[in-house]
Structures are given as structure tokens and as C-alpha cells.
N, C-alpha and C positions, 0 to 999 in steps of 0.2 A: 744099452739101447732098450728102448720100450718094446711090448708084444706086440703093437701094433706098429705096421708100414711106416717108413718115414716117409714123408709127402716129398716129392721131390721136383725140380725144375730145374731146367738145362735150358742154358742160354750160349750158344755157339751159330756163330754165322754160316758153320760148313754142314750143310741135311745131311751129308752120309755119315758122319760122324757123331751128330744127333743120334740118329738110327743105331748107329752101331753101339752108341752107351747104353740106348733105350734099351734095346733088348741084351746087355750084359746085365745090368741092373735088375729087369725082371727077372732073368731067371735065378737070379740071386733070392728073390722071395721075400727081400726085407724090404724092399723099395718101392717105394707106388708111384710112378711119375704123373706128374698129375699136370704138366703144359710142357712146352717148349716154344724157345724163343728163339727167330733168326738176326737179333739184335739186339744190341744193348738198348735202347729205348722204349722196344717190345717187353723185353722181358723186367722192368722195370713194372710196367703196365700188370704185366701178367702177376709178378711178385704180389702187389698191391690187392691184388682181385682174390688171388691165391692162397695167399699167405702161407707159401710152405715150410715144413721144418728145415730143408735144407736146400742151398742153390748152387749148383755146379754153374764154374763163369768161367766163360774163355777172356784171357787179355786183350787179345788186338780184335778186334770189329772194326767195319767199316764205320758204321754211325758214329760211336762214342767207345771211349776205352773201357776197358772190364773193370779198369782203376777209380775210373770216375762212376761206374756201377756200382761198386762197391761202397765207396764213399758215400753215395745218396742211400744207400740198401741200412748203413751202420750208422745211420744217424734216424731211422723210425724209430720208434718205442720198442715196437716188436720184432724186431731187425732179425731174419731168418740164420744158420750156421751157414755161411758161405765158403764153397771150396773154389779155389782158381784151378781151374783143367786148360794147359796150355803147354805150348812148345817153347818156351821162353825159360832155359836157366841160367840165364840173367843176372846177379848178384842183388842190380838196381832194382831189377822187375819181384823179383823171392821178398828184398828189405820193404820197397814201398806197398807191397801187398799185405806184406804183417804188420806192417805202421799202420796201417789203412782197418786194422782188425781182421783181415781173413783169417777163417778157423781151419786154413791147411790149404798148401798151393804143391798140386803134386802135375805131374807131367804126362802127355797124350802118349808119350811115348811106353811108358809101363805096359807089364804086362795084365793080361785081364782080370787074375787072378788078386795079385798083389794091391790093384785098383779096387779091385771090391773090397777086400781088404783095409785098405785106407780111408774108403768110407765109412765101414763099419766101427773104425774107430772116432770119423769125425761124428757120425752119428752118434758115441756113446759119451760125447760130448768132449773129448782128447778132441787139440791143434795135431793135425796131422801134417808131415813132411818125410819125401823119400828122406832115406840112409844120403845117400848122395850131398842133394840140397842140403840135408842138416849141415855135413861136413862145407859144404860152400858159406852157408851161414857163419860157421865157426869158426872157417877163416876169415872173415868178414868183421868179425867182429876181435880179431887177435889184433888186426892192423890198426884199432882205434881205441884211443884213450879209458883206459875203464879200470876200477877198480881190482885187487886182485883177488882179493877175497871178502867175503861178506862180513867179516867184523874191520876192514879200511872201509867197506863202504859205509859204515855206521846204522847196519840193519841192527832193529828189537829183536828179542826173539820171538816173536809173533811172526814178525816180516821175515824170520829167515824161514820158520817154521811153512810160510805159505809157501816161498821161494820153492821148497823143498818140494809142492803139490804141485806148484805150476811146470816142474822139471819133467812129473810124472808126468804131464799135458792134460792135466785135470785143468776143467772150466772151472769159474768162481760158484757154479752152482753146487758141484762135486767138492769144491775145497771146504767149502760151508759146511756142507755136511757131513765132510772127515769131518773136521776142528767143531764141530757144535756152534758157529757161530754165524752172524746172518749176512747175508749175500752182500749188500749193503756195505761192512765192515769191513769184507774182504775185498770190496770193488777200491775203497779206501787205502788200504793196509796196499794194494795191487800199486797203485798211483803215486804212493811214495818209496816204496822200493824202489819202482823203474824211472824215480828221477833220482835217486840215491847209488843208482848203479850206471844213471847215465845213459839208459836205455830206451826206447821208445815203444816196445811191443811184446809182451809176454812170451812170444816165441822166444824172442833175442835173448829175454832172461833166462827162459828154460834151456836155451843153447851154453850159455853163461855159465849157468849152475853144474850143468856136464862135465863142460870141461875143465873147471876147475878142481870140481871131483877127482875127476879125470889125473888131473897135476898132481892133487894132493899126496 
């Protein structure tokens, strides 16, 4: 993470819960909050005006869902790191959120510690998910058709090599610059892996890659 503050925005329909992230975050000292929003169509607005490095999202709102937040947030140019902060662990809600690109969907229920914590890793550009979720993921992904290892899936070895970085929960901007090569290439090398393993979402591959380690 940079020396300076992440700019931060909270979009959750419940004020005390707002309040009570706000001041977790501040006194954390890496977090600058810079709006919040009692809606998904507010904080849409606010993003836009804002542009901050990171946006905590709640799932269910009254206006519009966190999902379809999300999906208009990941289609700018300069699309913020979006975390999902919600009560929801849901198989369907964790899958369509990381299909959606979310960079980490962790749970209101944690404790305060462990949550700052998760942030600071979404912050340093690692897809964040509890211990838990991961394992919900991985079962998730043991019930559906998929390759067993990465030479059936007929990965390069570039492709496995990246596989390898996306596991760590390194961005494409961090794998670029393990591997010396340009973001671009990797965005590339990212999109045929994850139709080669059958996959839909970085997380899914990094959960993938685990656990076959894991078997190995």
C-alpha cells in the first residue's frame, strides 16, 4: 500500500453502521474516507464525483443491489478496488460478486481487527476473502466440472506461471511487475487461463490453484 491514505467510500443503507466502519477505519490511520452513501444510486454519484481508490459495498439496498453497483463501478475506465461488506454468505452472492470483479467480499460480521486487516490487504492490491468464504468457494468449485490440473487444462507456461501470482492474490498490476511484463499481457494471459480452466473470475482460479496444490 502507498504512504499515502486510501481515499475511501462506504455505500451501505444502515447510518450506524456507516459510523461505526467510519471511525474503525480512521483510527486505523491508513484510510481517509472521503463520502458515504445511503444508496446504491447515491453512491454511484458520489464514486463518479469522487473517484476513490477503494469502495466498500453493501449487497442488498433498498434502491438497487450492490451487484448491479458493482457491475456499472467495473465497467469505467477507472473503475475503483471494490470490497462487498455484507451479511450474505451465500455461495451465489461470494460467486456472482467475484464474476462481477469484486477485489474481496468479506462479512459485517468479523471482527474489527481482522477487517482492517482485509482491507489493508485489498488495499495493497490482493482479492481479499475470509478463511471461511475461501473454503465455501472451494467447495463450490469441487462440485463443478473443471480441469484437474494445469497441464489437462493445457496452460503455457507463462499461464501457469501467472496462475501461480493470481493464487498469491496479487493484481495484474503486481504480477506485471513480479514477471517484467506489461499489464496488458497479463490482462491477456488472465482471460485465457480462466476459459482454459473453465473459470469465470480470478478469485475462482486462485481458489483452484490452492487446492490442487493442496491434493498434490
Amino acid at each position: 500500500m502507498s504512504d499515502s491514505p486510501q481515499r475511501l467510500l462506504i455505500i451501505d443503507d444502515h447510518p450506524l453502521f456507516r459510523r461505526g466502519v467510519m471511525q474503525l477505519v480512521r483510527m486505523a490511520g491508513e484510510f481517509d474516507v472521503v463520502g458515504e452513501a445511503s444508496s446504491g444510486r447515491e453512491g454511484l454519484d458520489l464514486a463518479r464525483r469522487l473517484e476513490p481508490d477503494m469502495v466498500l459495498l453493501d449487497l442488498n439496498m433498498k434502491d438497487m443491489s450492490g451487484l448491479d453497483v458493482l457491475r456499472e463501478m467495473k465497467s469505467w475506465d477507472n473503475d475503483p478496488r471494490v470490497v462487498m461488506l455484507t451479511v450474505s454468505d451465500q455461495a451465489e452472492d461470494l460467486i456472482g460478486a467475484l464474476r462481477l470483479g469484486a477485489d474481496g467480499y468479506l462479512l459485517k460480521e468479523m471482527d474489527p481487527d481482522e477487517l482492517v486487516g482485509k482491507l489493508r490487504e485489498a488495499a495493497a492490491g490482493q482479492v481479499t476473502l475470509t478463511e471461511r468464504l475461501t473454503r465455501l468457494l472451494a467447495h463450490s468449485l469441487r462440485e463443478d466440472n473443471r480441469p484437474k490440473d494445469p497441464d489437462q487444462a493445457g496452460l503455457t507456461e507463462q499461464e501457469g506461471r501467472i496462475l501461480e501470482q493470481i493464487a498469491r492474490g496479487l493484481s495484474n498490476k503486481l504480477i506485471a511487475r513480479e514477471l517484467d511484463i506489461a499489464e496488458g499481457t497479463v490482462k491477456v494471459h488472465v482471460k485465457h487461463l480462466l476459459r482454459k480452466l473453465n473459470l469465470r473470475s480470478r478469485v475462482e482460479a486462485a481458489v483452484w490453484a490452492v487446492e490442487r496444490k493442496r491434493g498434490a
